[in-house]
ROPA-15791 format. One line per field, with one value per residue (C-alpha): residue in one letter; x negated, y, z negated. Coordinates in nm, 4 decimals, decimal comma. Layout:
<pts>
type = [A	...]
x = [X	...]
y = [Y	...]
z = [Z	...]
</pts>
This chain:
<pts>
type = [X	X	X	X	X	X	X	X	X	X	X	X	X	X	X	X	X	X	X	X	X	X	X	X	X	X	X	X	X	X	X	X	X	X	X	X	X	X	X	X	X	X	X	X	X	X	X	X	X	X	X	X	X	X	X	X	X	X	X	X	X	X	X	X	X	X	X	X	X	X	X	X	X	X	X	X	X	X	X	X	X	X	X	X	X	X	X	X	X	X	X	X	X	X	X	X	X	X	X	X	X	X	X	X	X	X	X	X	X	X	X	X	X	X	X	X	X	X	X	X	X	X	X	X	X	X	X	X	X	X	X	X	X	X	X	X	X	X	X	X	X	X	X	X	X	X	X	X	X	X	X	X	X	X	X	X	X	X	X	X	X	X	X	X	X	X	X	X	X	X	X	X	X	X	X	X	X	X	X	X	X	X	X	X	X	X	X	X	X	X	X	X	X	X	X	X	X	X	X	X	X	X	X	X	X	X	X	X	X	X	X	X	X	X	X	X	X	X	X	X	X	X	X	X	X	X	X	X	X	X	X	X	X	X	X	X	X	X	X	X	X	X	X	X	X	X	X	X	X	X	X	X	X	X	X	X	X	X	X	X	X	X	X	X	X	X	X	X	X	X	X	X	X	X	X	X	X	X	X	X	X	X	X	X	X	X	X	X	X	X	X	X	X	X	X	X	X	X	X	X	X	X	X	X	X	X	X	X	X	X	X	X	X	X	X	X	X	X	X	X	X	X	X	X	X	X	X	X	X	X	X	X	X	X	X	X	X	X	X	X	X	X	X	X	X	X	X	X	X	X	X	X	X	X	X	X	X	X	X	X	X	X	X	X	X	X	X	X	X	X	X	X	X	X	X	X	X	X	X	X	X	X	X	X	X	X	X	X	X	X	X	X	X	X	X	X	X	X	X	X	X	X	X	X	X	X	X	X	X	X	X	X	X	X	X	X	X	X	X	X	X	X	X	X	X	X	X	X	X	X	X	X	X	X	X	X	X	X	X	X	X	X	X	X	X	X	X	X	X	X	X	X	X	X	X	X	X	X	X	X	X	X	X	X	X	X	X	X	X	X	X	X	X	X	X	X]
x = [-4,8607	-4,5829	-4,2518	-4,0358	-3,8538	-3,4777	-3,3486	-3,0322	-3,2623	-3,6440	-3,8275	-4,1858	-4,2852	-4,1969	-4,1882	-3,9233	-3,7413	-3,8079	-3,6482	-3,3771	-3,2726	-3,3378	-3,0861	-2,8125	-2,8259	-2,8366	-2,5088	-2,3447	-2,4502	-2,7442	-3,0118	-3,3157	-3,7069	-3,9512	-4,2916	-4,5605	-4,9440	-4,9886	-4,7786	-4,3513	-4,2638	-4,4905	-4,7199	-4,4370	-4,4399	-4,8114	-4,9993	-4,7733	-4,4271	-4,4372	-4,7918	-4,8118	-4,5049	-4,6199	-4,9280	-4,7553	-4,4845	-4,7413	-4,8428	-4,5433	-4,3999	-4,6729	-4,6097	-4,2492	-4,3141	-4,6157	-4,3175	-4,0939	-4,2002	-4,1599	-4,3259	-4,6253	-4,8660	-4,7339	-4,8883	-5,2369	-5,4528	-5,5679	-5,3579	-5,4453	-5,5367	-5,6271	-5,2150	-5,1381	-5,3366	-5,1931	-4,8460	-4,9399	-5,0718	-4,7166	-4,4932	-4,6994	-4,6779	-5,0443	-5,0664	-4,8623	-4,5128	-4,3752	-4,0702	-4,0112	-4,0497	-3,8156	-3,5302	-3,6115	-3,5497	-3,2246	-3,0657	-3,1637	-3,4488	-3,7317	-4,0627	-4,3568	-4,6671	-4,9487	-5,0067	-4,6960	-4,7431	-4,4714	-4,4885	-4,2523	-3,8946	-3,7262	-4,0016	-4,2886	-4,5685	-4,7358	-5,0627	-5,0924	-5,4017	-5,4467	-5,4903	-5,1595	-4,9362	-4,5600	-4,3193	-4,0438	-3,7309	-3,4603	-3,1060	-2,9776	-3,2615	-3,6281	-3,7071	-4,0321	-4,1436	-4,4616	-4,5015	-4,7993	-5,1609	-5,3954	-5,5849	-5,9258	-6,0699	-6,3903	-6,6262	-6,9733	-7,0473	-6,7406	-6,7272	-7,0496	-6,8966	-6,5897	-6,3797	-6,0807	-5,7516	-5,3655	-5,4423	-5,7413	-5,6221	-5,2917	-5,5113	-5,8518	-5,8785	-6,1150	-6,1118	-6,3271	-6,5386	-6,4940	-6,2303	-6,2592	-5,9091	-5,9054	-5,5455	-5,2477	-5,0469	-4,7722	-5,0071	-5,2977	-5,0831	-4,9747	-5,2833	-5,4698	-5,1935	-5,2100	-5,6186	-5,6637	-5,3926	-5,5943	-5,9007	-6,0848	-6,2323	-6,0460	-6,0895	-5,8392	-5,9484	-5,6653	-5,7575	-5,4148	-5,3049	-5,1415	-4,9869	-4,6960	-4,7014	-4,3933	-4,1966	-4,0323	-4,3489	-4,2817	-4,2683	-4,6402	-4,7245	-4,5600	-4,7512	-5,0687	-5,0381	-4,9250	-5,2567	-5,4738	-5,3121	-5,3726	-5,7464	-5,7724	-5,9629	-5,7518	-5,9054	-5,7032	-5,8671	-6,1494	-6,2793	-6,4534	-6,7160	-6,9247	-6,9680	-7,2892	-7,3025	-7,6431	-7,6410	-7,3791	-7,2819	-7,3373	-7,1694	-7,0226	-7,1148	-6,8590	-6,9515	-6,7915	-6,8163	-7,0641	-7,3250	-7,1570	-7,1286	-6,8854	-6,9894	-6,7826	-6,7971	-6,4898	-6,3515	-5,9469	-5,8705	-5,5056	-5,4997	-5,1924	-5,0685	-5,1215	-4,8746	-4,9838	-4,9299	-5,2457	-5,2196	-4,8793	-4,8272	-4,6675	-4,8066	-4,6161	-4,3133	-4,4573	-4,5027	-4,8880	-5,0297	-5,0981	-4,8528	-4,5483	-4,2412	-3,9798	-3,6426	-3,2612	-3,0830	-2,9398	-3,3178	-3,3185	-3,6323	-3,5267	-3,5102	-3,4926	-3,1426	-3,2743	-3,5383	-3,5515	-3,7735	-3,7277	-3,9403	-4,2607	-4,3561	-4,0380	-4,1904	-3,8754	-3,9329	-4,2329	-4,0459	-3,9364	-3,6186	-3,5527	-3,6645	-3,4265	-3,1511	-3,2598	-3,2360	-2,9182	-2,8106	-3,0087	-2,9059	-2,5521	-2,5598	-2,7413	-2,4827	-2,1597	-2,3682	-2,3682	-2,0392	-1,9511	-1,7795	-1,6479	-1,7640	-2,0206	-1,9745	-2,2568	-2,1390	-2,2741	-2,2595	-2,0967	-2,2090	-2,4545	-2,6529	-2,8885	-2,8045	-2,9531	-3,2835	-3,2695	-2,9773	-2,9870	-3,3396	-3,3911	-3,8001	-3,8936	-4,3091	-4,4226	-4,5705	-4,6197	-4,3622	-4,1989	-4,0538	-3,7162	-3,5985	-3,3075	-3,2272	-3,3647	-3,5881	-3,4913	-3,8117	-3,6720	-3,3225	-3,4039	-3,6497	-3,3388	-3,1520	-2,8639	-2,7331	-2,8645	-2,9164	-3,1527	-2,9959	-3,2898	-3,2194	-3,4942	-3,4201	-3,5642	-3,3281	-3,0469	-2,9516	-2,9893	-3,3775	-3,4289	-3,2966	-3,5140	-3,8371	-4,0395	-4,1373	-3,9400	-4,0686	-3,9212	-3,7239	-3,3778	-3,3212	-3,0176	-2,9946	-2,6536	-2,4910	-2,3187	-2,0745	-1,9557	-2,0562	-2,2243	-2,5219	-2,7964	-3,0721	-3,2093	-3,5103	-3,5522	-3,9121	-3,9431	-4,0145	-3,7694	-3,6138	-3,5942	-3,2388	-3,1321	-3,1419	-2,8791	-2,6420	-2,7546	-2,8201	-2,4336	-2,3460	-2,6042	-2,4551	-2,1059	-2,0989	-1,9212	-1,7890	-1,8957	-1,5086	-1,4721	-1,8693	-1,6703	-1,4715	-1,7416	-1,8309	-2,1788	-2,1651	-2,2805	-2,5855	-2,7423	-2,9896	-2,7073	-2,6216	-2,8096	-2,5391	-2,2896	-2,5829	-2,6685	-2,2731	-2,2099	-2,5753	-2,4311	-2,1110	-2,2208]
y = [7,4554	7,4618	7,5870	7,3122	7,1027	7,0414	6,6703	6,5377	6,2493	6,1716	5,8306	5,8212	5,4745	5,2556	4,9235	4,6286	4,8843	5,2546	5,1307	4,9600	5,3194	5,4994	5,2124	5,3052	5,7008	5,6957	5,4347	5,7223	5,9983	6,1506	6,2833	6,0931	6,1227	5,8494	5,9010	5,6189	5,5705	5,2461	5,0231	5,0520	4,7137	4,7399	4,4974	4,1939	4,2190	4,2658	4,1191	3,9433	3,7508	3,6990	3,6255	3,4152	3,2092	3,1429	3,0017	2,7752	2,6214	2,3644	2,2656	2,1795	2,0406	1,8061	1,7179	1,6639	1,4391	1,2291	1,1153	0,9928	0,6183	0,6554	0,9869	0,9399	0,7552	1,0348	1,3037	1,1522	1,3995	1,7587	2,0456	2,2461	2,5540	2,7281	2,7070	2,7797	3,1294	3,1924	3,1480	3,3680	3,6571	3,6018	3,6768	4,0160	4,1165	4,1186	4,3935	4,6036	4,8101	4,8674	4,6646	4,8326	5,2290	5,0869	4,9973	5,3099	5,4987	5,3314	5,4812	5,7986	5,7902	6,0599	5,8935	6,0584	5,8852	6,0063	6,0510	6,2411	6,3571	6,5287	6,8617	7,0270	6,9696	6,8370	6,8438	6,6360	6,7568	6,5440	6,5402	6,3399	6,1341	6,4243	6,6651	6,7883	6,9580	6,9459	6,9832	6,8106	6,9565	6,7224	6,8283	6,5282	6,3215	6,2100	5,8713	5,6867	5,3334	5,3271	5,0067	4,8361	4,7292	4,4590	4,5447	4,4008	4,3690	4,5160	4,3037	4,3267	4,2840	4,2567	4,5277	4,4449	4,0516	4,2204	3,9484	3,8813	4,0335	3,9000	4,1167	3,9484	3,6358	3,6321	3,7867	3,5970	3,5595	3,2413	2,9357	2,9464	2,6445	2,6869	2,9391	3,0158	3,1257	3,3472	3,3326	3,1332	3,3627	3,3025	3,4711	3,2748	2,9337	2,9466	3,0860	2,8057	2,5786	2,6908	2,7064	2,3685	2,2606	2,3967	2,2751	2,4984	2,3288	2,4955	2,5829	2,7726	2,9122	3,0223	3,2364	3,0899	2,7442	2,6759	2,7971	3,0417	3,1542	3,3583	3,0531	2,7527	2,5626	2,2554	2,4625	2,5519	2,2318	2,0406	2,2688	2,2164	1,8047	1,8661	2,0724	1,8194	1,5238	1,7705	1,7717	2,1630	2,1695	2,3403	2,4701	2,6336	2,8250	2,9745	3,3173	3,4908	3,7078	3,8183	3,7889	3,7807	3,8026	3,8881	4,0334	4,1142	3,7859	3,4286	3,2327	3,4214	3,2838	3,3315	3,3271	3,1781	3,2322	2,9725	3,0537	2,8012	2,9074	2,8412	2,8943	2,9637	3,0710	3,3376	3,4617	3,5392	3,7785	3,7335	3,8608	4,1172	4,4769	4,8451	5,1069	5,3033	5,6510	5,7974	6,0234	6,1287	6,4255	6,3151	6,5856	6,8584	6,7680	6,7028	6,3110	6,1260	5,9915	5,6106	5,5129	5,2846	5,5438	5,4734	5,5070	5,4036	5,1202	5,3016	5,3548	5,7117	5,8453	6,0293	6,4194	6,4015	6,4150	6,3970	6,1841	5,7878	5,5140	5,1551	4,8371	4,7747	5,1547	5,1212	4,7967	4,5881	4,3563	4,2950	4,0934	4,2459	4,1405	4,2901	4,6004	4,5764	4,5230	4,8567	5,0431	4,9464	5,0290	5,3871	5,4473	5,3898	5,6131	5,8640	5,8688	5,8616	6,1817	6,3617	6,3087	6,4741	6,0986	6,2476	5,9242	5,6530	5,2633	5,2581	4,9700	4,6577	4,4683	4,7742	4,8985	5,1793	4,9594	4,6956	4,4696	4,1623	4,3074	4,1873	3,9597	3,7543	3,7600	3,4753	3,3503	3,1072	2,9533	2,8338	2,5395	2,1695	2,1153	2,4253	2,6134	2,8235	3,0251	3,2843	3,4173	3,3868	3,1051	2,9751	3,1564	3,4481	3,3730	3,2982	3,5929	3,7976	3,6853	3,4672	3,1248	2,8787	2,5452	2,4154	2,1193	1,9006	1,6253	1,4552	1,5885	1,2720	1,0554	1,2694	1,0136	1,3075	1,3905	0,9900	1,0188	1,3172	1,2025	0,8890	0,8907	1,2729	1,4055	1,7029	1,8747	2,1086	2,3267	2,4658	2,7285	2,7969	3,0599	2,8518	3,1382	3,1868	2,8722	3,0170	2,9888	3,2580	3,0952	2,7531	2,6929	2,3723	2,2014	1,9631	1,9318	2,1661	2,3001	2,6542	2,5628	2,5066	2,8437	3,0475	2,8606	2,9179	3,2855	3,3000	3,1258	3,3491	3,6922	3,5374	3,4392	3,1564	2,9620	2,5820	2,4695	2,6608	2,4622	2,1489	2,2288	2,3278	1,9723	1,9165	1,7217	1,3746	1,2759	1,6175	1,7831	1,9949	1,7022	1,7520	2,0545	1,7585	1,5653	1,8616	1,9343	1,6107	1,6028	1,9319	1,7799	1,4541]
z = [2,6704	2,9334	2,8482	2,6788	2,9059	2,6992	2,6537	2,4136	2,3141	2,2958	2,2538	2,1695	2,2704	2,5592	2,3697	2,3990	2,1109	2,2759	2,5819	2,4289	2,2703	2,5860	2,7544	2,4847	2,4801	2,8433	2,8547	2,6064	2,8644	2,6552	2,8549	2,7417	2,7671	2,7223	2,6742	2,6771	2,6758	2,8097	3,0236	2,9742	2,7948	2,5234	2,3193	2,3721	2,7762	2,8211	2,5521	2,2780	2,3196	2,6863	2,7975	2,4439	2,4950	2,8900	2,7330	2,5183	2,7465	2,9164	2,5380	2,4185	2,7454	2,7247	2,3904	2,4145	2,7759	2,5424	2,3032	2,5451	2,6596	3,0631	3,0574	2,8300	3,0710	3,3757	3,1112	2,9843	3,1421	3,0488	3,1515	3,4570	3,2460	3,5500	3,6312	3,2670	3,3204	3,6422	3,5238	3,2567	3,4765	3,6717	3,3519	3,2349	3,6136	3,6138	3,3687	3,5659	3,5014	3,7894	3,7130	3,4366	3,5693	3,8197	3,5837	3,3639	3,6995	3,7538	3,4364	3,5078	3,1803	3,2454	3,1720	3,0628	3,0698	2,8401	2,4779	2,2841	1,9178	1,7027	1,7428	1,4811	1,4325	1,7275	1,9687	2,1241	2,3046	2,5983	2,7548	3,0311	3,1795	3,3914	3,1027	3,1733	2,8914	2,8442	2,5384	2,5084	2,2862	2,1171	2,0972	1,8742	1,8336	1,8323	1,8035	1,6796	1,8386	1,8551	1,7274	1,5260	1,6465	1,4701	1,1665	1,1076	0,7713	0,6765	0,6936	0,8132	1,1145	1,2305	1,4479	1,6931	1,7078	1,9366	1,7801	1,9531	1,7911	1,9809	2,2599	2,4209	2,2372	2,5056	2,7602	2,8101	3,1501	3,0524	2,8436	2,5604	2,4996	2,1128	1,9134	1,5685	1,4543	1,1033	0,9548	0,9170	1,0665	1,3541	1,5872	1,4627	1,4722	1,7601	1,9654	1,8109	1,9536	2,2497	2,3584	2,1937	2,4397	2,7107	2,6713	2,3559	2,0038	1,8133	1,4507	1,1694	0,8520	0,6754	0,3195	0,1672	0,0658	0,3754	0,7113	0,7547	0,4067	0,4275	0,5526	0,3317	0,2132	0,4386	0,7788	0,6849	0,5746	0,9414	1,1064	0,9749	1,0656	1,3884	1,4815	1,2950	1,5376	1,8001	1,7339	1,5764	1,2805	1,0096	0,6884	0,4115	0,0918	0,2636	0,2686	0,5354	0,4196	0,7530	1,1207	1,3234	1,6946	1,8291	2,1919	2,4588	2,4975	2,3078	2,0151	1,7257	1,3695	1,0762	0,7456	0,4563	0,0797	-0,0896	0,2173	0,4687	0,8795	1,1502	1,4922	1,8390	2,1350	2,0794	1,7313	1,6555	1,3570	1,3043	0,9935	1,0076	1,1515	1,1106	1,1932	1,5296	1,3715	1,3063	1,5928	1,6475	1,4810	1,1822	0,9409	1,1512	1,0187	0,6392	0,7356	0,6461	0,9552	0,9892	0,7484	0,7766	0,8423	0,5933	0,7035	0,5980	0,7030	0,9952	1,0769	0,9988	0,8542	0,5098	0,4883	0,8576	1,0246	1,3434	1,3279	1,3464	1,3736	1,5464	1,5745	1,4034	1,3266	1,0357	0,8843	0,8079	1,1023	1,2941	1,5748	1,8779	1,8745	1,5442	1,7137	2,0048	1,7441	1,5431	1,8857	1,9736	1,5850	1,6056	1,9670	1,8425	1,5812	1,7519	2,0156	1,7700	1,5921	1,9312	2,0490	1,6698	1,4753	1,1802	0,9560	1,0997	1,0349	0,7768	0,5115	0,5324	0,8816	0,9698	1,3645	1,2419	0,9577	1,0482	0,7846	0,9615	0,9159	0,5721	0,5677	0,9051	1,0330	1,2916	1,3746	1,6041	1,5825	1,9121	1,7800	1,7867	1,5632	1,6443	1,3256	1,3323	1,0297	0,9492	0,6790	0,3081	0,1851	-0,1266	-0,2897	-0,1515	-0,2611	-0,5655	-0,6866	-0,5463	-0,8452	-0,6210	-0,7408	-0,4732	-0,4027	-0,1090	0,0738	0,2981	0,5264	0,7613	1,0962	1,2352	1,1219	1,3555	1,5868	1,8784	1,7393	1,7785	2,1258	2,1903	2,0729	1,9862	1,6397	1,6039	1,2707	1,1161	0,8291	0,7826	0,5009	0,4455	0,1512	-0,0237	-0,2161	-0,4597	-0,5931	-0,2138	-0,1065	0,2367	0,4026	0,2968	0,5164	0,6933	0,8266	1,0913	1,1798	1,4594	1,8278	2,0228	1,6642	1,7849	1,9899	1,6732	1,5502	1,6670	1,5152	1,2083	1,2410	1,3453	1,0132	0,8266	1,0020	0,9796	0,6485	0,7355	0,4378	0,4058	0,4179	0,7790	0,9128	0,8528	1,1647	1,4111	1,5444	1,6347	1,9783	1,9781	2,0199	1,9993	1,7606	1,5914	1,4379	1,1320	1,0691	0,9723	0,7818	0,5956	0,5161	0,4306	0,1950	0,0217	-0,0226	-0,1890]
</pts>
């Protein structure tokens, strides 16, 4: 190997959370090195978030224009999914990262592309596409975000069926005549939301009771009769127990337990992640490769002052935003460490902890209803020994949702710590809910008592409404 090249800071991984550390040491003057495999942006900009969410606008545009009277007749007709895929090609740049080596360029970041693995204490080794070697040494830091891929179960099978996982799921550069869509996952609701919207026969078989199991049971529940009216077949309490796909090419057949078959044309396993650290060099610095890397709540990995990991690769979060918000917490703290801060902020919402990973953790589901969450569910709240009380209102009967939407269907949850009397989470289901959430995650984060919500007037007639309804519902 070459001779190793010196940085302050280096970033394995050039996901939404690897760049957003590279932006903050580079902001505190901390020379920084970013090495990536694949494309700078990551998983969300190529083949998750973006290219997922560009799929889904036409769907729910369409359903929000089919419950509004002078629109409805104007929107009868199938989508132009030729468009919808075009549009999608537009946001991931066409698979390509030039945008984003630009920007990198602008900060002064060093990029490295090729595969990096730990190499010891402080270092990284690179070897390029080219075969080409270099070693990369950390002054203050080393940083892991190498996010998380899709695991498959092991089922036979499987394999030769090349089912489709969320990469080729957000990527298909074709409608499929029929999907089969295993999970009830976010990724698995909302991809079948979005390819029965343009044009595919779409079927979900979900091994749980319902939908979005990690969600208040009603979320779940919304979801699953809003992609029945849609026409996707949605079956809960099944188990798949093999896959046969003869050939190169033809319809996949899945197998359920009790002998009976479901046939498509594609197949979706959304069935969860997997760390990607099997092959970074983890056991040089007495780490097991390809597990989750555990680290504090200032996202430092334990025994290791100078080494952290951000985004999925930590496992508190699997949302990219969360990872964004661990780099600019690790960044931070990397870059109070370097310029020698006697004591860091490290209490609880304190600038180098990133307490809303467990505290304040906002979702949105892209689907028709869409679902918005932050904070804990009341299952949650409750197994974590708090004194609660969940306070529901019908978000339909908000003057604003009325307004919005013929025949608006939906639900608000509001959970309350009753010895503080502040919100600990809320969770809202209806067309066009996820505009809803950030007030709520600012109440959540906040800690905002009840008595102080009184004075933040929702404005008439709006949505946010159902903040006063579910006030005045709590209040009695």
């Amino acid at each position: 190997m070459t001779e190793a090249v010196e940085y302050d800071v280096v970033v394995l991984g050039g996901g939404p959370a690897g760049e957003n550390v590279v932006d903050r040491t580079r902001a505190a003057g901390l020379s920084t090195a970013l090495v990536e495999a694949e494309l700078l942006g990551g998983e969300c900009s190529y083949w998750a978030c973006v290219p997922s969410k560009a799929l889904l606008r036409p769907a729910l545009a369409r359903a929000d224009a089919r419950r509004v009277p002078a629109l409805r007749d104007a929107v009868a007709g199938p989508l132009d999914a030729a468009a919808a895929l075009a549009h999608r090609d537009y946001w991931t740049g066409h698979w390509k990262d030039d945008g984003q080596v630009d920007w990198l360029d602008s900060i002064g970041a060093h990029v490295y592309r090729g595969h990096g693995r730990l190499h010891g204490t402080r270092k990284v080794a690179v070897t390029s596409p080219e075969g080409e070697h270099h070693v990369l040494s950390a002054r203050h830091a080393v940083v892991v975000a190498t996010g998380s891929r899709a695991r498959l179960p092991d089922l036979p099978g499987l394999t030769g069926a090349r089912p489709w996982t969320g990469r080729e799921a957000t990527s298909s550069p074709h409608v499929p005549g029929r999907l089969t869509v295993v999970g009830g996952s976010v990724v698995a609701v909302e991809m079948a939301t979005a390819w029965q919207a343009l044009g595919s026969a779409v079927t979900v078989l979900a091994r749980g009771a319902g939908l979005l199991p990690r969600m208040e049971s009603f979320a779940g529940d919304l979801v699953a009769e809003g992609l029945r009216e849609a026409g996707v077949v949605v079956r809960t309490g099944t188990t798949v127990e093999a896959v046969v796909r003869d050939g190169s090419s033809g319809p996949v057949t899945v197998v359920l337990a009790g002998g009976e078959t479901v046939e498509s044309d594609e197949l979706l396993f959304a069935t969860g992640r997997t760390p990607r650290t099997e092959d970074i060099g983890l056991e040089t610095v007495g780490l097991t490769p390809g597990d989750w890397l555990p680290v504090d709540d200032g996202c430092r990995v334990p025994g290791h002052d100078w080494l952290y990991a951000v985004g999925d690769v930590n496992h508190r979060a699997l949302m990219t935003h969360q990872g964004k918000y661990q780099a600019r917490i690790a960044g931070g703290a990397i870059a109070a460490r370097a310029a020698g801060a006697p004591v860091l902020e490290t209490g609880r919402w304190g600038a180098h902890t990133a307490t809303a990973d467990t505290a304040a953790l906002p979702q949105v589901v892209f689907t028709d209803p869409e679902v918005a969450s932050v904070g804990l569910t009341l299952a949650a709240a409750e197994q974590a020994g708090r004194r609660v009380r969940a306070v529901d209102y019908d978000l339909g009967k908000v003057s604003g949702a009325g307004l919005y939407a013929d025949g608006y269907r939906g639900q608000a949850r509001m959970v309350v710590d009753l010895d503080r009397e502040t919100v600990l989470g809320a969770t809202f289901v209806g067309p066009g809910a996820g505009e809803l959430l950030h007030a709520a995650t600012i109440a959540v984060a906040g800690e905002v008592p009840l008595s102080r919500l009184w004075h933040a007037v929702p404005a008439f007639p709006t949505v946010s409404e159902v903040w006063l309804r579910l006030l005045e519902t709590y209040r009695g």
